[in-house]
C-alpha positions, 0 to 999 in steps of 0.5 A: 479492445485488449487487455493483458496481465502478465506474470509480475517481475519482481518475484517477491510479489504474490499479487496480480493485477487482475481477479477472475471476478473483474475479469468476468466483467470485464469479459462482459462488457465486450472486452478480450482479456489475456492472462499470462498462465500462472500469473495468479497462482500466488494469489490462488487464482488458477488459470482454470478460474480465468478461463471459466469467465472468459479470460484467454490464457497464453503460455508465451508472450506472442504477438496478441499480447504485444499488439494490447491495448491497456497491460495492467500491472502490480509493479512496473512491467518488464522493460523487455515487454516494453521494448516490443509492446505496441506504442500506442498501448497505455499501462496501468500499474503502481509505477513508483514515480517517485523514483524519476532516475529509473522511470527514464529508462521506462517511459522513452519507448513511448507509452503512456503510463498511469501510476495509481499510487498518485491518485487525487484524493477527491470523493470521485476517485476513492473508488480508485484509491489502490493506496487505501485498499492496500493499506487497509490489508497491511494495517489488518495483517500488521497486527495479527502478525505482530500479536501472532509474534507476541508470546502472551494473551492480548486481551485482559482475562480474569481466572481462578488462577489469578487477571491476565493484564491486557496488552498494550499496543501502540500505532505510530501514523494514523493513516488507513493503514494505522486506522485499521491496526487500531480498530484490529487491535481494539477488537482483540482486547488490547489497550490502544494509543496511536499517535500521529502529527495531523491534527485531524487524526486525533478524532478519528484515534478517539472514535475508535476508543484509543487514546491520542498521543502527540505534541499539540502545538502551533505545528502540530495544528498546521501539520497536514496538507491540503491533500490530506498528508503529512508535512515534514515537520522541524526539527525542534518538533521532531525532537519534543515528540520523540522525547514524548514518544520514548517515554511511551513506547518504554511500557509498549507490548506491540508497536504498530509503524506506518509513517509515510511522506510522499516522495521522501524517505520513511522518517524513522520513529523508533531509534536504537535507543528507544528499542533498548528501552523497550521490555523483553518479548516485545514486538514492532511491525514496520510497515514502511520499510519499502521506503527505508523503515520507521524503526532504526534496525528493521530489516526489509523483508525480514523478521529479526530480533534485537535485545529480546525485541522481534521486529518485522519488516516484512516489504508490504504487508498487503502482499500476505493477503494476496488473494484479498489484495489482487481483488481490491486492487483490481476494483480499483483498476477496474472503476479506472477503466471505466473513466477510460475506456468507451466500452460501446465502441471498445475503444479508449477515450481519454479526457486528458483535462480531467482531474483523475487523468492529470492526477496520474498519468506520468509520462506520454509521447516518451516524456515524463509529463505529471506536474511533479517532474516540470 
């Protein structure tokens, strides 16, 4: 059994998929684990911390690389990889499927794919969850980077000088990623609202000692699917929160964004109009520009300033804590594996009835075969 992590592609990416940590086990169970040199070099993981738990290190792609059995990835694989890899291999990674067009041209060489953005939300797989253990990081990251950017003190303080007011810090989508930016900012002093259109979240935003702020109408209660996310809502729904929403975000000193809706574009919360509104020195943190942006002028990858207001839209902010991220996501891959892979007789063993596996496995036999493409 053969596992192989090479140098991710997209070079904007400073996580890899595989920590010597998880290798080490790996490497303990019987399995032959390559790493591609260098490949963690971004997440501060050296080649050397590889070969001292047992990972073998290739300066070039040769044929022990070509002839794997699993290649996990961060993103999708090189597609000139593909085109030589053994067929019988299967890859791992965050595939983006909902970009079908692009995935055409991945999954004809004949491969099988598992795309871990995809899954299922049930108690068995939490441990796989690479979206939650992203998310956590990015919802952490947003906020020290946002306070960093803001130009005064958060919390309240009181001197012989005269009070510091306590800065007012705003989380729009309560996912993971907004749990942890309200729990972050609540620990720096700051006063919290966040605000979401899940009913279920107004709970989670209360026991964390911030303050709910929604639209509560007969949508708003029916607003989440049986999987835990968020519906589109209407139009008319739509414009009852941004009107409420403008309102509040006016008084903000920093806004935290993190709506998503699987397989849509990222709805955009915060317009040109609301931002002219907003006071001079404040600063947003879009943390859905890799899907278009919550904030009508944030910019993927780049900070920039409109009328005074600094917005970040950095592309994945778990990326700024690589060497944290690399090894949660590699958790995650390795509690897949284990579902996976008979380490008795190093071999896989693939149920393809099982929940998990149906929940992920995009294409197989160079078609694409999850439900969302039938």
């Amino acid at each position: 059994m053969q596992i192989s992590v090479l140098t991710e592609i997209d070079k904007s990416e400073t996580r890899v998929a595989l920590s010597p940590d998880v290798t080490k086990k790996l490497v303990a169970k019987g399995v032959t684990v390559i790493i591609e040199s260098g490949s963690g070099n971004k997440s501060n993981y050296s080649d050397k911390q590889y070969e001292e738990v047992g990972a073998k290190i290739i300066r070039t792609i040769n044929e022990t690389v070509l002839n794997s059995d699993i290649l996990i990835t961060v993103k999708r694989p090189d597609e000139k990889i593909l085109q030589k890899l053994n067929k019988s291999a299967i890859i791992i990674g965050q595939m983006d499927p909902y970009v079908s067009k692009d995935l055409d041209g991945f999954v004809k060489y004949g491969h099988q794919f598992f795309s871990m953005e995809l899954m299922p939300r049930i108690t068995r797989a939490q441990s796989m969850d690479v979206l939650s253990s992203q998310s956590n990081l990015a919802g952490y990251k947003a906020v020290i980077d946002a306070t960093s950017e803001y130009k005064k003190a958060i919390p309240m303080m009181m001197t012989a000088a005269g009070t510091i007011a306590p800065a007012k810090i705003f989380i729009m989508g309560v996912g993971v990623a907004g749990l942890q930016a309200i729990a972050t900012a609540r620990r720096l002093g700051g006063i919290v609202t966040a605000t979401d259109v899940r009913p279920a979240t107004k709970e989670q935003v209360e026991s964390l000692g911030a303050k709910f702020i929604a639209v509560e109408d007969d949508e708003f209660k029916a607003a989440e699917t049986s999987a835990g996310y968020a519906k589109e809502m209407s139009k008319e729904y739509q414009e009852k929160q941004s009107q409420l929403i403008a309102e509040h975000i006016k008084n903000q000193d920093i806004v935290i964004t993190t709506a998503l809706i699987p397989g849509r574009k990222a709805p955009i919360l915060v317009t040109k109009k609301m931002l002219e509104t907003m006071k001079q020195g404040s600063v947003i943190a879009d943390l859905a520009t890799e899907r278009g942006g919550n904030v009508e002028l944030s910019q993927p990858g780049k900070k920039t300033i409109n009328s005074g207001i600094t917005i970040l839209g950095y592309e994945n902010f778990a990326r700024l804590l690589p060497t944290d991220a690399s090894n949660l996501y590699a958790q995650n891959i390795l509690k897949f594996l284990d579902e996976i892979v008979d380490y008795e007789n190093l071999q896989l063993s693939i149920n393809y009835d099982d929940e998990i596996i149906k929940g992920i496995l995009v294409a197989r036999n160079g078609q694409l075969v999850h439900p969302m493409y039938q």
